[in-house]
Every structure is written in C-alpha cells, then in structure tokens.
PDB file of N, CA, C and O in Angstrom:
ATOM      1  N   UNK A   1     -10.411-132.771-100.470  1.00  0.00           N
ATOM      2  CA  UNK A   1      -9.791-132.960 -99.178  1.00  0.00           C
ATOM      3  C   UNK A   1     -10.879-133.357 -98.177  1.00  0.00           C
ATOM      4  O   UNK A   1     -11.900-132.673 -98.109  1.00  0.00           O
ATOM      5  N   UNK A   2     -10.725-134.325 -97.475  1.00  0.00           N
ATOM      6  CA  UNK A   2     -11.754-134.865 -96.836  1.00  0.00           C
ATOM      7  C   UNK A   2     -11.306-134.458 -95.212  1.00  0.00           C
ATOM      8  O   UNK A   2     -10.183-134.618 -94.733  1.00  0.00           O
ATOM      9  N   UNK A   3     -12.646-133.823 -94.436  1.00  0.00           N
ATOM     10  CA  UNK A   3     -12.068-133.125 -93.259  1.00  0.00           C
ATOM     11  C   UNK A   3     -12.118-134.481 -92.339  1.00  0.00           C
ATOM     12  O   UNK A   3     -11.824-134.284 -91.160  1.00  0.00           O
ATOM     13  N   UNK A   4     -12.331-135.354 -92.572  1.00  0.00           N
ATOM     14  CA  UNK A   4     -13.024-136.356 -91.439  1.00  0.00           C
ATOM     15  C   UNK A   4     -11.597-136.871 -91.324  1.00  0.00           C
ATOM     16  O   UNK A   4     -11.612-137.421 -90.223  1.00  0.00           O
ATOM     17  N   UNK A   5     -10.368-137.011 -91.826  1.00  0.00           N
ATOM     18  CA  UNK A   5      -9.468-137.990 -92.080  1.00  0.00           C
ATOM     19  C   UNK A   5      -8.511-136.849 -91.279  1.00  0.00           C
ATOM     20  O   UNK A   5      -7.341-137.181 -91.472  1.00  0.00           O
ATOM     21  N   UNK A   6      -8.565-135.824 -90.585  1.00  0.00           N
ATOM     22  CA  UNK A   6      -8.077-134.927 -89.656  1.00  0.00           C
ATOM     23  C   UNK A   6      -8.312-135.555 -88.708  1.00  0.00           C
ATOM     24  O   UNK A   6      -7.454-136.156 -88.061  1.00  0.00           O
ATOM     25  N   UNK A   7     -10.146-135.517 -88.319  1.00  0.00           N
ATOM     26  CA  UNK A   7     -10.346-135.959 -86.885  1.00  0.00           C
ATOM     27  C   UNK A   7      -9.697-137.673 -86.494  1.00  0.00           C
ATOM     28  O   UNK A   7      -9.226-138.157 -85.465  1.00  0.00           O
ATOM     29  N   UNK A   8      -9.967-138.240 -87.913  1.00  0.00           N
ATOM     30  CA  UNK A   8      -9.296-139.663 -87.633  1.00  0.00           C
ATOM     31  C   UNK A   8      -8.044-139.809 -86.936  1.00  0.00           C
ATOM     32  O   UNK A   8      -7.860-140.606 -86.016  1.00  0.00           O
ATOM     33  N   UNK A   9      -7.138-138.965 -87.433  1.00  0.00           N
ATOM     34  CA  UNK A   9      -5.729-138.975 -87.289  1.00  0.00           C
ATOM     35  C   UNK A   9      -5.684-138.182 -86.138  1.00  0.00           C
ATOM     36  O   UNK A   9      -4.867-138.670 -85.356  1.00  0.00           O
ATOM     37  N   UNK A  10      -6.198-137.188 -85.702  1.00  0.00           N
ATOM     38  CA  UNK A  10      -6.447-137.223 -84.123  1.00  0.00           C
ATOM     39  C   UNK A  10      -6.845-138.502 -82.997  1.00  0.00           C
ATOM     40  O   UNK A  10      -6.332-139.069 -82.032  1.00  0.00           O
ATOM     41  N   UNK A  11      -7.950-138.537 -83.703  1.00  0.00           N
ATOM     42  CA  UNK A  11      -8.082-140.250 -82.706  1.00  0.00           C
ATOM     43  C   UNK A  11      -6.916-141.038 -82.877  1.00  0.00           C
ATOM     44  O   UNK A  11      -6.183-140.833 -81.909  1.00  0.00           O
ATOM     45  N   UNK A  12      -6.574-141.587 -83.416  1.00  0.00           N
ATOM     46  CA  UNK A  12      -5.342-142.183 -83.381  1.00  0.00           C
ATOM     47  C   UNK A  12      -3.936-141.665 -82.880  1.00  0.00           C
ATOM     48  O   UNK A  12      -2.997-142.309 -82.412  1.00  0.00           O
ATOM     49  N   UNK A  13      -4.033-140.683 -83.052  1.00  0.00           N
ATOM     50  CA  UNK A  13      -2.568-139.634 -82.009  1.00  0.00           C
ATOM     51  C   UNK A  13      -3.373-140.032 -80.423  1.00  0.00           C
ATOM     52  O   UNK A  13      -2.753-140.764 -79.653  1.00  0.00           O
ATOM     53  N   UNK A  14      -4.527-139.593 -80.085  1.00  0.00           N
ATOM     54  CA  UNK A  14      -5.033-139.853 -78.652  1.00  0.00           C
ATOM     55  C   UNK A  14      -5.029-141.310 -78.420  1.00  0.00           C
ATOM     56  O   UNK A  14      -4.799-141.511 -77.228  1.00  0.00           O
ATOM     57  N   UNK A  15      -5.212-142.557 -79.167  1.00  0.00           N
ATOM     58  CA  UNK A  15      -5.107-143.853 -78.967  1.00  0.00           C
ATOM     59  C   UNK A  15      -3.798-144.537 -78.697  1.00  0.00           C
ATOM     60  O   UNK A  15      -3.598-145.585 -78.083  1.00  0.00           O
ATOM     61  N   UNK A  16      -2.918-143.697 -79.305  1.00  0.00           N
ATOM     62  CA  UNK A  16      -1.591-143.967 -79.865  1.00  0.00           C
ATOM     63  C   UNK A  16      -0.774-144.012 -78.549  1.00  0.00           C
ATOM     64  O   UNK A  16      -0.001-144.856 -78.098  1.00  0.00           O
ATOM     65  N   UNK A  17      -1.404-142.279 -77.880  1.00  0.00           N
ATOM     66  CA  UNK A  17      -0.592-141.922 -76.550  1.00  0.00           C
ATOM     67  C   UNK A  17      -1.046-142.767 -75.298  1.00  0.00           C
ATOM     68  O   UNK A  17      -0.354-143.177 -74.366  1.00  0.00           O
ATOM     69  N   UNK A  18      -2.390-142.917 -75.528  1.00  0.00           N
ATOM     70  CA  UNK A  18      -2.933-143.999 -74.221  1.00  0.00           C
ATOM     71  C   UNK A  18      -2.253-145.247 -73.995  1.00  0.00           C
ATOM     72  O   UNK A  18      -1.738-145.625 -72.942  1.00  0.00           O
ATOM     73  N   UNK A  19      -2.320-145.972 -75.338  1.00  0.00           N
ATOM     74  CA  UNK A  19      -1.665-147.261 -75.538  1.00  0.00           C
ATOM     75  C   UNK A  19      -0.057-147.153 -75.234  1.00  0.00           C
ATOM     76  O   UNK A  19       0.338-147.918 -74.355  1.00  0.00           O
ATOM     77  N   UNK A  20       0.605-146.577 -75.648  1.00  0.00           N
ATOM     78  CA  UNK A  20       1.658-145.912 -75.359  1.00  0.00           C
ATOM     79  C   UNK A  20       2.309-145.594 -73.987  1.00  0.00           C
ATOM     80  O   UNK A  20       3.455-145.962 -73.729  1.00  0.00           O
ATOM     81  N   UNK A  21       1.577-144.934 -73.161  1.00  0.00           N
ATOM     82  CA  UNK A  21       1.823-144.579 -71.619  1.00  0.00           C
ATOM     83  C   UNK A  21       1.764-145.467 -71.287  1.00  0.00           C
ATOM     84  O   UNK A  21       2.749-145.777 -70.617  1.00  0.00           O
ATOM     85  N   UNK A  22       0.361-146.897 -71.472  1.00  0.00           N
ATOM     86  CA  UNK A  22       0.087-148.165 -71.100  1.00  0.00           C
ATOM     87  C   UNK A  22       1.601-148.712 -71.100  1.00  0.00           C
ATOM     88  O   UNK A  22       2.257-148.614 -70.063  1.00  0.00           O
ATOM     89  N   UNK A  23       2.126-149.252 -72.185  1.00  0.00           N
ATOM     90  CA  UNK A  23       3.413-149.912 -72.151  1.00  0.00           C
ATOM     91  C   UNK A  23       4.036-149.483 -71.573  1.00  0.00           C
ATOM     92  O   UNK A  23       4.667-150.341 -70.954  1.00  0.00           O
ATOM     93  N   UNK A  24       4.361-148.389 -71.295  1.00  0.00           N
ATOM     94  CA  UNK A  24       5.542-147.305 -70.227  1.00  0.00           C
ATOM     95  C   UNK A  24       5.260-148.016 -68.816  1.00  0.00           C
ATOM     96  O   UNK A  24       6.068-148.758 -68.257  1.00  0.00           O
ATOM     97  N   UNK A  25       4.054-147.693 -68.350  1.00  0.00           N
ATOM     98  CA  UNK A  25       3.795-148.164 -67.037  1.00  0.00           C
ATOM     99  C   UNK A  25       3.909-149.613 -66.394  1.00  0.00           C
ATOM    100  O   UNK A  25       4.314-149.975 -65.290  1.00  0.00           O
ATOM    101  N   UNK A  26       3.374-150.357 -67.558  1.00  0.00           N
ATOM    102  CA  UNK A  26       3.428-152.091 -67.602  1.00  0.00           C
ATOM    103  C   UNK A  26       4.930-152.789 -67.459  1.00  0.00           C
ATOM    104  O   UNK A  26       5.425-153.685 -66.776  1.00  0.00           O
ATOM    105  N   UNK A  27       5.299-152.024 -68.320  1.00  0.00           N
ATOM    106  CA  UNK A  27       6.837-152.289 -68.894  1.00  0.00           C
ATOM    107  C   UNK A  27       7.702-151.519 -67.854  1.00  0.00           C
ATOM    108  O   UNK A  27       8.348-152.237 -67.091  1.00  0.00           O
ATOM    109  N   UNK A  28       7.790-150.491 -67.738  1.00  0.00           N
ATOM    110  CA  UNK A  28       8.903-150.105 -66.689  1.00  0.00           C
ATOM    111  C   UNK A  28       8.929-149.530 -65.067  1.00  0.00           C
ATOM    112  O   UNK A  28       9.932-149.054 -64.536  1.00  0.00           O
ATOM    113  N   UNK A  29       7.297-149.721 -64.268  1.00  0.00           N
ATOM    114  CA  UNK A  29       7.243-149.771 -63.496  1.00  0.00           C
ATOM    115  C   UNK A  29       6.517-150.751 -62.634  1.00  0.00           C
ATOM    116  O   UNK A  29       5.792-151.530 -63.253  1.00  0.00           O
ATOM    117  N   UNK A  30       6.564-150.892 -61.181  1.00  0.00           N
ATOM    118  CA  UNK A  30       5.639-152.388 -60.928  1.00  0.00           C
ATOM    119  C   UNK A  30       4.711-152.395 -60.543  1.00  0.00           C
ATOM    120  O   UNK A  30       4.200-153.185 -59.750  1.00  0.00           O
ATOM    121  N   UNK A  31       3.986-150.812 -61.415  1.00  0.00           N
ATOM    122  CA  UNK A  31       2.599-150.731 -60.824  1.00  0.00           C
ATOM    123  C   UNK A  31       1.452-151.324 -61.796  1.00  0.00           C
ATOM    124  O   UNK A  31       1.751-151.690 -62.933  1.00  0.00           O
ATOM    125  N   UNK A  32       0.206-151.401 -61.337  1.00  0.00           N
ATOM    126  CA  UNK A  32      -0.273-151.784 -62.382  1.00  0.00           C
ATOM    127  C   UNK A  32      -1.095-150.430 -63.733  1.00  0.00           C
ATOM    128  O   UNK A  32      -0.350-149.452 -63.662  1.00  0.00           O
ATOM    129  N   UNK A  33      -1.754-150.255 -64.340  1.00  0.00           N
ATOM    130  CA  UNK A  33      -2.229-149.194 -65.183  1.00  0.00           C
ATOM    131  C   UNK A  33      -2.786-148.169 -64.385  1.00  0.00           C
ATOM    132  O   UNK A  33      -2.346-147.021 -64.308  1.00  0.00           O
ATOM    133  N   UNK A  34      -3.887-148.679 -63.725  1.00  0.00           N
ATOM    134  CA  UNK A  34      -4.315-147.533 -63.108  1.00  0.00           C
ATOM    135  C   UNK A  34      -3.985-147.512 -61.944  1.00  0.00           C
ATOM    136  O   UNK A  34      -4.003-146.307 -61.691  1.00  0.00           O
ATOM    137  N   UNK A  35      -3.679-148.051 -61.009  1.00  0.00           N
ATOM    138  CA  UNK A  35      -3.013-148.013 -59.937  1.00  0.00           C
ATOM    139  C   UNK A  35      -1.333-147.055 -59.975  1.00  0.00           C
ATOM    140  O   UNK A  35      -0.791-146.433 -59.061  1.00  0.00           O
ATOM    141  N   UNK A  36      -0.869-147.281 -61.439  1.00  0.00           N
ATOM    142  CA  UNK A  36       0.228-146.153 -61.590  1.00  0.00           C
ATOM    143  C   UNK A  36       0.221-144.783 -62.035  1.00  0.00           C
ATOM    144  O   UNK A  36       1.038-143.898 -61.782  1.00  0.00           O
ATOM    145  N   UNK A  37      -1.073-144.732 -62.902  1.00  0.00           N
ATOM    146  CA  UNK A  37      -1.517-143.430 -63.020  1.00  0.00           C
ATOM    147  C   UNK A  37      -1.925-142.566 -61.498  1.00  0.00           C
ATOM    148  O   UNK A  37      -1.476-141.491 -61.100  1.00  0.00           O
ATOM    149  N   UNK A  38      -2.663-143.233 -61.028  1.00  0.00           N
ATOM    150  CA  UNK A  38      -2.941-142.655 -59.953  1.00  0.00           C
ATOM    151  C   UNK A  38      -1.505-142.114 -58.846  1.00  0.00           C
ATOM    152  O   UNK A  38      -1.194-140.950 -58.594  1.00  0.00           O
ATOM    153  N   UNK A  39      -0.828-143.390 -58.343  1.00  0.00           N
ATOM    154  CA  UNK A  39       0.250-143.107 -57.863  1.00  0.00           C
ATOM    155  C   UNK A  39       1.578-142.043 -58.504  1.00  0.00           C
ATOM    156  O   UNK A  39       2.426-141.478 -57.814  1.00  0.00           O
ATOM    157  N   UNK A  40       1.493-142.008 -59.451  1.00  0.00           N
ATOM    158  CA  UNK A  40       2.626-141.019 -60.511  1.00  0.00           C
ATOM    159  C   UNK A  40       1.450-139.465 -60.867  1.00  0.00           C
ATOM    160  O   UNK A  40       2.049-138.441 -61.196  1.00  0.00           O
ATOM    161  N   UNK A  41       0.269-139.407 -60.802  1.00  0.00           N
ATOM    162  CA  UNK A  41      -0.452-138.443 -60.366  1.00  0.00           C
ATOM    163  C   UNK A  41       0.247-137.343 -59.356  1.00  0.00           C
ATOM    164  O   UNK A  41       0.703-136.211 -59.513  1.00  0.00           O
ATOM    165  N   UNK A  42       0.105-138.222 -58.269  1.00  0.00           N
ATOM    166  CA  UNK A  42       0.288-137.884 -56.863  1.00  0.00           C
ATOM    167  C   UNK A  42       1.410-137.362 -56.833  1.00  0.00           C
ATOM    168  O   UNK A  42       1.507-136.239 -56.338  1.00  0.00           O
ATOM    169  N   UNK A  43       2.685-138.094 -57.405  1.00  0.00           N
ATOM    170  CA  UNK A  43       3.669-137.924 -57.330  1.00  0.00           C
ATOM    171  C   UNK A  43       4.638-136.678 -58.401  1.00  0.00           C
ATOM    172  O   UNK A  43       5.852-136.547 -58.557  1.00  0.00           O
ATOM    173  N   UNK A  44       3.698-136.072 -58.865  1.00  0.00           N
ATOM    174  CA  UNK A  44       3.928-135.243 -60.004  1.00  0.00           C
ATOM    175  C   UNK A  44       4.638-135.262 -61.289  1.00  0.00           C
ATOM    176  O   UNK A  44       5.204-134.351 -61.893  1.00  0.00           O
ATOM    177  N   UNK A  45       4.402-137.107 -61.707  1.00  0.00           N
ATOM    178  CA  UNK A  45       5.299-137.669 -62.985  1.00  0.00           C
ATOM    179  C   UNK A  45       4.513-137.566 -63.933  1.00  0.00           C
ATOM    180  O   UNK A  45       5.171-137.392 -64.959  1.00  0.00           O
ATOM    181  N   UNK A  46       3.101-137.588 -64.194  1.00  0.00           N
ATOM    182  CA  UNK A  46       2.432-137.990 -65.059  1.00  0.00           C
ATOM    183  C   UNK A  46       2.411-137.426 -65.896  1.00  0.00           C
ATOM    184  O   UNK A  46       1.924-138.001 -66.870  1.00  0.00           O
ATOM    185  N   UNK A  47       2.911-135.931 -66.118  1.00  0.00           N
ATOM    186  CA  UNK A  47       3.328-135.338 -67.258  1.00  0.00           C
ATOM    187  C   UNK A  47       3.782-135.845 -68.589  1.00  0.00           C
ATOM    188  O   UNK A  47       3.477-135.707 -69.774  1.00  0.00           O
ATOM    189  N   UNK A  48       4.971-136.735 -67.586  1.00  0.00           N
ATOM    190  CA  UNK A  48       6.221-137.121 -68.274  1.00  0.00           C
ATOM    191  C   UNK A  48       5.903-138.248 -68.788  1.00  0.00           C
ATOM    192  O   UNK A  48       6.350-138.659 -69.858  1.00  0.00           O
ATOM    193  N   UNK A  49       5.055-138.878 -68.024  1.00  0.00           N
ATOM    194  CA  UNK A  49       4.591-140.469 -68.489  1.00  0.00           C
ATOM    195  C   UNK A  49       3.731-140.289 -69.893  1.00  0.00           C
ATOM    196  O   UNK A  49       3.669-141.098 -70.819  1.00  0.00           O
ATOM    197  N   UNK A  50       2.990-138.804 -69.770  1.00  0.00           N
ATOM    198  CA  UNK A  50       1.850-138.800 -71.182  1.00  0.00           C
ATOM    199  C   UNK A  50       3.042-138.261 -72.075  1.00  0.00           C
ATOM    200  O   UNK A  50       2.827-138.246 -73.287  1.00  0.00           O
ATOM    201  N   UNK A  51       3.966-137.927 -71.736  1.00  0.00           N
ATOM    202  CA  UNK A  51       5.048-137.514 -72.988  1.00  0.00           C
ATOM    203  C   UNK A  51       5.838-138.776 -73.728  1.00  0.00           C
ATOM    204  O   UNK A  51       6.026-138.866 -74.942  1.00  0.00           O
ATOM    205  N   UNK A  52       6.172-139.534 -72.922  1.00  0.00           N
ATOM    206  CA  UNK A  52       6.715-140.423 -72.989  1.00  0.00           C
ATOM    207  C   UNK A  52       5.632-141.580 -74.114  1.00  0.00           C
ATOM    208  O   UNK A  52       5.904-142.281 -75.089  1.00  0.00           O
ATOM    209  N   UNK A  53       4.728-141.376 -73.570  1.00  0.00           N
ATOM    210  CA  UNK A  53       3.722-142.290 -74.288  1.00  0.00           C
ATOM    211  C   UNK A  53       3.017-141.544 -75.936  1.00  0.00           C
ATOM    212  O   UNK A  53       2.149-142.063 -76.638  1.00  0.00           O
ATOM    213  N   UNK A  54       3.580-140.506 -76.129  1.00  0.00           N
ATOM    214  CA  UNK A  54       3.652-139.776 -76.920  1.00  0.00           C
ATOM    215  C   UNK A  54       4.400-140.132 -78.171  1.00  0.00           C
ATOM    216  O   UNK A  54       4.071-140.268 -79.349  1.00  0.00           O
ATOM    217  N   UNK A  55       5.428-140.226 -77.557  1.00  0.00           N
ATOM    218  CA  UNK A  55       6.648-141.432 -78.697  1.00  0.00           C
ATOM    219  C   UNK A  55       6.108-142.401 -79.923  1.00  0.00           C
ATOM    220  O   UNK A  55       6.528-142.290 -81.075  1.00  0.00           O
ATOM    221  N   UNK A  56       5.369-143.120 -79.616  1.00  0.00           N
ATOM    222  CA  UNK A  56       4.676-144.226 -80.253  1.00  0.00           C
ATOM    223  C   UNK A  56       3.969-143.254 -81.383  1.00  0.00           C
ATOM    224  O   UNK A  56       3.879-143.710 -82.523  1.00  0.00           O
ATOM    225  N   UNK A  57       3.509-142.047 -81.133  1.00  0.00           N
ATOM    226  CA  UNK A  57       2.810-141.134 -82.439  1.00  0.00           C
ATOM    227  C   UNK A  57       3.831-140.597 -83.338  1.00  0.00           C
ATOM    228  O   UNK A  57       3.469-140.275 -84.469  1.00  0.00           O
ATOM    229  N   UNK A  58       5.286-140.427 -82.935  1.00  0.00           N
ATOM    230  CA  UNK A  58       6.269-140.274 -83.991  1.00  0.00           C
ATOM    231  C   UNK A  58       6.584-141.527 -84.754  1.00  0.00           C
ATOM    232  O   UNK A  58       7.529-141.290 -85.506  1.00  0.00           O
ATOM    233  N   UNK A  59       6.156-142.802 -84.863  1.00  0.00           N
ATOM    234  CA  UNK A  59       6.109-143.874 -85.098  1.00  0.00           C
ATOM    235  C   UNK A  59       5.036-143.752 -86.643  1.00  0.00           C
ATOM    236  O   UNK A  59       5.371-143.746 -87.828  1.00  0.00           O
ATOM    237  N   UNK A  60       3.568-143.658 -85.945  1.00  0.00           N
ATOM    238  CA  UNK A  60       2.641-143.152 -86.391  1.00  0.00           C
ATOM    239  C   UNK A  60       2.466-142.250 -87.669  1.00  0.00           C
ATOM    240  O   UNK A  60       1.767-142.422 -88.667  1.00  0.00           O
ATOM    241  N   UNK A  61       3.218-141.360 -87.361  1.00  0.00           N
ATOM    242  CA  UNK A  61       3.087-139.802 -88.252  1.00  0.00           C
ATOM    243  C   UNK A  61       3.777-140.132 -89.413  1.00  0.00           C
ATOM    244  O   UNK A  61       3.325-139.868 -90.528  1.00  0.00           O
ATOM    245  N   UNK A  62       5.317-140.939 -89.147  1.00  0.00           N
ATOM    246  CA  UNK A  62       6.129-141.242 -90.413  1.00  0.00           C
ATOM    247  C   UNK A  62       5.129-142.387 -91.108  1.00  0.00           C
ATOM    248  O   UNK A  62       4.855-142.286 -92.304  1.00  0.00           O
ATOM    249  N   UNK A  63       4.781-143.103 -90.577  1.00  0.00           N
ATOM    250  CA  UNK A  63       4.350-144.231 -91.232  1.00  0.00           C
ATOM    251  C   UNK A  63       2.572-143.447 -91.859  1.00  0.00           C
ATOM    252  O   UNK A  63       2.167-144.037 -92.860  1.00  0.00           O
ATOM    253  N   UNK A  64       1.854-142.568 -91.486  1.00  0.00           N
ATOM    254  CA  UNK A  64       0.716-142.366 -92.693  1.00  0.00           C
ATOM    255  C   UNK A  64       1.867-141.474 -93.810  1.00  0.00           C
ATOM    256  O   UNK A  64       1.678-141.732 -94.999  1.00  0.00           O
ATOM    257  N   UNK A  65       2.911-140.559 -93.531  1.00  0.00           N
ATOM    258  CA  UNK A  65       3.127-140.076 -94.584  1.00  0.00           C
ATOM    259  C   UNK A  65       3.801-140.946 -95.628  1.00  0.00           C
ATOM    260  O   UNK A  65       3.805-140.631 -96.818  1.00  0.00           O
ATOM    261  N   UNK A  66       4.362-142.029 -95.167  1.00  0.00           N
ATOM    262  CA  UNK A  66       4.703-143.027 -96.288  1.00  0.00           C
ATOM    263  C   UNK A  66       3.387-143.370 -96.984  1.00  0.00           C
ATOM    264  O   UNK A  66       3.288-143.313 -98.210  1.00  0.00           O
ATOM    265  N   UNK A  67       2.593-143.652 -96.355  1.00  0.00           N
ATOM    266  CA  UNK A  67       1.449-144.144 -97.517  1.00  0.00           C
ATOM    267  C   UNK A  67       0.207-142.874 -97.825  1.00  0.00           C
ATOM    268  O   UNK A  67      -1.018-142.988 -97.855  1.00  0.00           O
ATOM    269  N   UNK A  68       1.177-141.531 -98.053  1.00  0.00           N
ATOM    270  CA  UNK A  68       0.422-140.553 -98.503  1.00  0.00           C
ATOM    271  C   UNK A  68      -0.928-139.973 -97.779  1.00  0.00           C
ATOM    272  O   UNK A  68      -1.794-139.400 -98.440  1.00  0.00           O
ATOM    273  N   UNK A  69      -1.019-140.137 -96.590  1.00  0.00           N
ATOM    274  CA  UNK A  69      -2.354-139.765 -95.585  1.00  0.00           C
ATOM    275  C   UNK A  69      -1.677-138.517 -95.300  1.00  0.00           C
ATOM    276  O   UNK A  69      -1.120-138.597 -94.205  1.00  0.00           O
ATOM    277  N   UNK A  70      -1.535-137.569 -95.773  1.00  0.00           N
ATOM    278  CA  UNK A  70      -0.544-135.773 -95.274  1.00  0.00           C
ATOM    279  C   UNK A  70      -2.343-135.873 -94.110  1.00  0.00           C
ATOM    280  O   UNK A  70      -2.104-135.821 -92.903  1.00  0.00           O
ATOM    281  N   UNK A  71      -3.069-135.931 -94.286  1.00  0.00           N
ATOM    282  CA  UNK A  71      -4.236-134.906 -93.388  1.00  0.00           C
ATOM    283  C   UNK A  71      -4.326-135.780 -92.106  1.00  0.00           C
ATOM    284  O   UNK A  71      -4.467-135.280 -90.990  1.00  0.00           O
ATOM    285  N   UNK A  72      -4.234-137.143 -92.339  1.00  0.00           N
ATOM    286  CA  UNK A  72      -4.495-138.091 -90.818  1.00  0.00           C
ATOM    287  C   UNK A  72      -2.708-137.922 -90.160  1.00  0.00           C
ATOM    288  O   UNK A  72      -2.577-138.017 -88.939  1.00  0.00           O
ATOM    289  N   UNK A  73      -1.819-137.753 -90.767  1.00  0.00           N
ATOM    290  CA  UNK A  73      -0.547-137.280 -90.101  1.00  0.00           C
ATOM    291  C   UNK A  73      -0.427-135.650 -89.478  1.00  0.00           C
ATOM    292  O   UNK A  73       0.546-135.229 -88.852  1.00  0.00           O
ATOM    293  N   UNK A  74      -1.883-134.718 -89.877  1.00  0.00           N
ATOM    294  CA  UNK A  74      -1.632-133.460 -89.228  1.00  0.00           C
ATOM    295  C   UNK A  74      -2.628-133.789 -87.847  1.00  0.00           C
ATOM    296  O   UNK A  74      -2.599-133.378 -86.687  1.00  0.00           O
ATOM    297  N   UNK A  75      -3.466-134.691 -88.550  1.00  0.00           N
ATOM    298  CA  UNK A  75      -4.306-134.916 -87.098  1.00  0.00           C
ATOM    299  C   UNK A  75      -3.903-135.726 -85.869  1.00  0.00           C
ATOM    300  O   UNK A  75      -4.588-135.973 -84.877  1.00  0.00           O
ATOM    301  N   UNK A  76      -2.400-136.158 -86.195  1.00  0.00           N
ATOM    302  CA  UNK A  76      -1.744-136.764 -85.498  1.00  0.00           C
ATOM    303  C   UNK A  76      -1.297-135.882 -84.496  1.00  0.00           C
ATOM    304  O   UNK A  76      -1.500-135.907 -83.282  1.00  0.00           O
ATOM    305  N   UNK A  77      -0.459-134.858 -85.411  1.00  0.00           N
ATOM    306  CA  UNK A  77       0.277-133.690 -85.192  1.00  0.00           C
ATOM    307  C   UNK A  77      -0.629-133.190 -83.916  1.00  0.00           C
ATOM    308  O   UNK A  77      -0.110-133.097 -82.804  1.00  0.00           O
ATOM    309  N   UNK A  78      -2.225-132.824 -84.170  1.00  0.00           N
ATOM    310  CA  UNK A  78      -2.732-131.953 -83.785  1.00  0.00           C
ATOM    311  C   UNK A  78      -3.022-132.498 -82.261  1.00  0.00           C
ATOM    312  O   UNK A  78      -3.198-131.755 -81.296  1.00  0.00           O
ATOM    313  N   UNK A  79      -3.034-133.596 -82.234  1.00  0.00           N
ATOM    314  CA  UNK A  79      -2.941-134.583 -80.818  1.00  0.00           C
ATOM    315  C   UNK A  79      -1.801-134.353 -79.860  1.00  0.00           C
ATOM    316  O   UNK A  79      -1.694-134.228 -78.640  1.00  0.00           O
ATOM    317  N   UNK A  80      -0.749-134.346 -81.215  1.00  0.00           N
ATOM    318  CA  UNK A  80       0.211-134.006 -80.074  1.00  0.00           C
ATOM    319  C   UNK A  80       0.450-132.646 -79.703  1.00  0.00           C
ATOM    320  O   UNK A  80       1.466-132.430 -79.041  1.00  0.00           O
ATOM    321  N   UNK A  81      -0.164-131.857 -79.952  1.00  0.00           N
ATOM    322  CA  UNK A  81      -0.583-130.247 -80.032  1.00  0.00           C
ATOM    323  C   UNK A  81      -0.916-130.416 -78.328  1.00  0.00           C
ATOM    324  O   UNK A  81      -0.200-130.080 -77.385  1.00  0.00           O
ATOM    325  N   UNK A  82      -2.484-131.163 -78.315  1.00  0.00           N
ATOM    326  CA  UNK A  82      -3.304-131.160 -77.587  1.00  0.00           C
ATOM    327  C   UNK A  82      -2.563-131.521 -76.097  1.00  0.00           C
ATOM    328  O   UNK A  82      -2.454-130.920 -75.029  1.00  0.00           O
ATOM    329  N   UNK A  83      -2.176-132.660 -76.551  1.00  0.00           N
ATOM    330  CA  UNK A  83      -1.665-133.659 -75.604  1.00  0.00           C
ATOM    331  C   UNK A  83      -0.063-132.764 -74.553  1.00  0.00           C
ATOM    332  O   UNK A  83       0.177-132.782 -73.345  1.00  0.00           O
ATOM    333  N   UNK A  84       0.567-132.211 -75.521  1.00  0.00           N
ATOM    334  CA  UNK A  84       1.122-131.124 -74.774  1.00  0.00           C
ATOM    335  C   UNK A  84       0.703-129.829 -74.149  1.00  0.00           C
ATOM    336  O   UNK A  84       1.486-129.116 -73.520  1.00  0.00           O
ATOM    337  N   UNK A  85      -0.223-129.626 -74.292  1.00  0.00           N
ATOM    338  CA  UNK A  85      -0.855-128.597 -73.685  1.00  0.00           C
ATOM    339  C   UNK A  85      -1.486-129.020 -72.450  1.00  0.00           C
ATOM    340  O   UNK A  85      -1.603-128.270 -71.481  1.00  0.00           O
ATOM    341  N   UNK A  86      -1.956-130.410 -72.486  1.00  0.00           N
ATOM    342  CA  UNK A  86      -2.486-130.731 -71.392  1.00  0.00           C
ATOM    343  C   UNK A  86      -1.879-131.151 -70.255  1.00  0.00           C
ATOM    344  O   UNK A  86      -2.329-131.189 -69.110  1.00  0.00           O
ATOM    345  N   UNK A  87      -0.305-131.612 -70.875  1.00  0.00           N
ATOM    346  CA  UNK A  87       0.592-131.946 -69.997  1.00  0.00           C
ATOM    347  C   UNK A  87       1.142-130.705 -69.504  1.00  0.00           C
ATOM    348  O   UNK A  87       1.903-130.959 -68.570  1.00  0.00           O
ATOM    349  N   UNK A  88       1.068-129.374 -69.762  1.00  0.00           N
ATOM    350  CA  UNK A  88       1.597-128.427 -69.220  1.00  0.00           C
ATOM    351  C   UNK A  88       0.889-128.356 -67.505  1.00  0.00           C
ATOM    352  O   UNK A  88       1.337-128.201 -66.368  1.00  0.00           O
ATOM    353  N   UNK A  89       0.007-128.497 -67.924  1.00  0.00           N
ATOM    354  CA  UNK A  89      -1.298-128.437 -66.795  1.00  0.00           C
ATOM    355  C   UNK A  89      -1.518-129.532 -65.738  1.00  0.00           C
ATOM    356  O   UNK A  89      -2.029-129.229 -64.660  1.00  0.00           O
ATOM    357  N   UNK A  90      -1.192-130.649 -65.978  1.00  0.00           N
ATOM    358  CA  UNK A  90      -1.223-131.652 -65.417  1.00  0.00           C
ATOM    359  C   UNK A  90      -0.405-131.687 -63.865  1.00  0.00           C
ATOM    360  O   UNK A  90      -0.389-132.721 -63.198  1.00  0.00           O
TER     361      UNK A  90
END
C-alpha cells in the first residue's frame, strides 16, 4: 500500500474544489474570480461557494474507484473532510 497515493488524492480533492468554485463563480455570477471571492467573503456566501465547488470531487471519487485507486479516492474523501471543516469556520 503506497502512502503517497493518499496525499495525491488529497491534492486533487483540494484542486478539484478550487477549480470547481472557479466555474461556480465564472459561470454563475458577474464577478470576476477573485474579485467574487472577496465580495461573497464579505457577504457571508463563501461557505457555500467552497461547497458547491466541492461537487466536481464526487465526480472524482467515482471515477478513481472505477479504475481501482481505493487510497487516492480516500484522499479525496479526506479533502472533503478538510474542506468541510473549513467551511464551518469560514
């Protein structure tokens, strides 16, 4: 069992959600990236926006367990562990 293919699949749950929120913001509001983070900051959405951008890792998770990656799909998991915890706080 190789531990490195955990942290991988973490990076990729954290890439997954960035890229992810990106399209949310691009796509359904008329702000620009960081100019909407900032403004939806302020505004006490951004929770919802890193949840939302979260989505794209249930995408993710099915697709390593089809091609047998169980450890980069927990490190997926474990992102989205993270990534909700941080949104509690946010």
């Amino acid at each position: 069992m190789k531990k490195i293919d955990l942290f991988y699949g973490f990076v990729i749950g954290v890439i997954a959600s960035i890229i992810g929120s990106y399209i949310f913001i691009v796509a359904f509001t008329p702000y620009s990236f960081l100019g909407g983070l900032q403004i939806l900051k302020f505004e006490g959405k951004l929770g919802k926006i890193i949840t939302l951008g979260a989505i794209l890792n249930l995408l993710i998770f099915f697709g390593l367990l089809k091609y047998n990656k169980e450890l980069m799909a927990r490190g997926v998991i474990l992102a989205m562990f993270i990534l909700t915890i941080i949104t509690l706080f946010v």
